[in-house]
N, C-alpha and C positions, 0 to 999 in steps of 0.2 A: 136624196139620202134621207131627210126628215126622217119619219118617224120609224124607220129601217136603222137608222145609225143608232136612235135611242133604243133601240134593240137591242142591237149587237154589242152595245156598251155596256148591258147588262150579265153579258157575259163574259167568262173569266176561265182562258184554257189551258186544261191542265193537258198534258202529251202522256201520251201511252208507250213508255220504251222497255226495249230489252237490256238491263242495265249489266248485261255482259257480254253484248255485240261490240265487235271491236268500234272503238272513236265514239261510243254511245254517251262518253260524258263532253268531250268536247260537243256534238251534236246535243246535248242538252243545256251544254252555257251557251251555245249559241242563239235557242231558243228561248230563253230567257232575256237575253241582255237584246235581241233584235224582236222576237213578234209575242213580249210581254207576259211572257208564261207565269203561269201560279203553283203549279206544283207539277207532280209526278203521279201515273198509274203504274204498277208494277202487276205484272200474271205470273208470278213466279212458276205455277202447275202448268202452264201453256209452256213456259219455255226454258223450261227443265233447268232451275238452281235453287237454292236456297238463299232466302235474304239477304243472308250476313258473310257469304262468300266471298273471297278474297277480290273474284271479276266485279265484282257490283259495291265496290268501297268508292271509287272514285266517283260514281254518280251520286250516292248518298254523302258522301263528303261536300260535294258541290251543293246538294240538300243542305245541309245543315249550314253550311257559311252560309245561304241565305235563306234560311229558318223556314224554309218554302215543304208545305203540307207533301207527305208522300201516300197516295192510295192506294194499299195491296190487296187485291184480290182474292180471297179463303175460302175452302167450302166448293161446295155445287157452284160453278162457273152457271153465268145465266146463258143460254141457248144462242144470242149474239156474240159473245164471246168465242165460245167451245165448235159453235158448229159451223162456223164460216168460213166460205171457200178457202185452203189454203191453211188455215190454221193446224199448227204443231199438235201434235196429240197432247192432250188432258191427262196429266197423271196427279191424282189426288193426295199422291204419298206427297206434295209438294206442299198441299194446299191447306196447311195446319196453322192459325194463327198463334201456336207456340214457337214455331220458324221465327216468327218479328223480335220474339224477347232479347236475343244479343244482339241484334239489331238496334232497338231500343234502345238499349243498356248501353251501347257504344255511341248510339247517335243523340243524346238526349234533348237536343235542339230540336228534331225534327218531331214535328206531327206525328205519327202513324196514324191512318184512318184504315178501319178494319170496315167495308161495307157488307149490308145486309147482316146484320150480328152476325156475321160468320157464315154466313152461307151453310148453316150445316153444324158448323163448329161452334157451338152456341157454349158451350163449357170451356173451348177452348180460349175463346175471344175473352169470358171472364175473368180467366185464369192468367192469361196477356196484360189485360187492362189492370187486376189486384197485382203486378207484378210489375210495372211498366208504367209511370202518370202520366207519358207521354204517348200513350196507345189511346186509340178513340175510337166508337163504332159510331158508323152511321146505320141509319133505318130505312136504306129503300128499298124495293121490291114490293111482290103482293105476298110474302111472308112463306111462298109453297113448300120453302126448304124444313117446315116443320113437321111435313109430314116424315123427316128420315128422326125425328127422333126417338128415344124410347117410350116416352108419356106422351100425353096431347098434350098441347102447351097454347093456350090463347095469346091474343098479342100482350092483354095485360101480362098473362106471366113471364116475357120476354120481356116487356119491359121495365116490372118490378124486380129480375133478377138485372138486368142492368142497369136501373137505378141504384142498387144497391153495390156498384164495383165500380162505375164510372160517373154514379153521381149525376147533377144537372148539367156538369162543366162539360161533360166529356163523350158528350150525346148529341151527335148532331143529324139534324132532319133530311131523309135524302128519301123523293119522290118515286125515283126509276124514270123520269119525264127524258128516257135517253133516244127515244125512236122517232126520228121525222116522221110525216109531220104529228104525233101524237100528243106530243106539248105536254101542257099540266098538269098533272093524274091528282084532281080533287077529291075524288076519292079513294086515294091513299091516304092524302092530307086530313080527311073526316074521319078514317079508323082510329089512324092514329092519335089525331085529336081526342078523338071517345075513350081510347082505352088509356090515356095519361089522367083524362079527368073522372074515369073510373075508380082509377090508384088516389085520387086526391090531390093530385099535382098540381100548383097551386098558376096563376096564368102568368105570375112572372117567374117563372122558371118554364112552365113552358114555350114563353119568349124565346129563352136560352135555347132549347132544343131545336126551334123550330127556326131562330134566325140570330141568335147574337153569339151564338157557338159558332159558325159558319163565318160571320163578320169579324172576329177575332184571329180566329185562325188564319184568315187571308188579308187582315192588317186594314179594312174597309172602314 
């Protein structure tokens, strides 16, 4: 086991469920209280609801009594996602992180993590986060999703408009490192690095971003 155990200890699994399949929350206290779960992934556009629907209370209920991060998926789905055998069709009208706000609003315990500023929805994510202190985006991906918007946008300018809505607290670092065996995309970690200290971001704050936003969240 050696140094395969201090591995695995390093990681911390969050479950990807349908929080309006029937028994989807007893099947998620289950995971929780038996194989250590830390939070929840939610596709709302993969499996056609909205957030804050009546079917998906009892999972985020079970959310919030234990204050455990929930990660909803917005935007352009990355291609692991969207295009894998078997997967439900992709419907975008789902995939708006304005959906989270009564969500939010009702759940105020819970995290929300909005990844990849929105996949797309880079206006909307802001408009979530200045609406919502409990919405959060994270920053993983190689950023492709800007080319759907209307200006060009460098990563500084995505990241200086979400500095400015969610601040250092509400930013937290996220690589894309999700593809066996691909690992640690250090050059994600170097753009990003570059374009905070572009903005003048100072190194303890980007601490926060990069690792004590993430250890908070998850109670570490």
């Amino acid at each position: 086991t050696g140094s395969r155990g201090r591995r695995l200890a390093r990681l911390l699994p969050f479950a990807a469920i349908d929080p309006t399949a029937p028994g989807a929350s007893d099947r998620a206290e289950e995971l929780f209280g038996r194989d250590g779960l830390r939070g929840l992934v939610l596709t709302p556009a993969l499996h056609g609801y909205l957030v804050d629907c009546d079917e998906a209370r009892p999972v985020l209920e079970l959310a919030a009594s234990l204050g455990a991060p929930v990660v909803v998926h917005c935007g352009l789905l990355p291609p692991k996602l969207r295009d894998r055998p078997g997967a439900p069709p992709f419907d975008p009208r789902l995939a708006s992180p304005l959906s989270l706000v009564p969500a939010a609003d009702r759940f105020p315990r819970i995290p929300f993590v909005i990844p990849r500023f929105g996949g797309g929805f880079l206006r909307e994510a802001l408009m979530a986060g200045e609406a919502c202190e409990n919405v959060h985006v994270d920053t993983s991906s190689d950023h492709s999703w800007r080319r759907t918007q209307e200006v060009q946008l460098r990563l500084e300018d995505v990241f200086e408009r979400a500095l400015g809505v969610f601040g250092v607290d509400r930013i937290l670092f996220g690589t894309g490192s999700s593809i066996v065996p691909r690992g640690w995309r250090h050059d994600l970690f170097t753009v990003q690095r570059e374009a905070l200290g572009a903005l003048g971001v100072s190194g303890d704050d980007q601490a926060r971003i990069f690792r004590d936003n993430a250890r908070r969240l998850l109670a570490l």
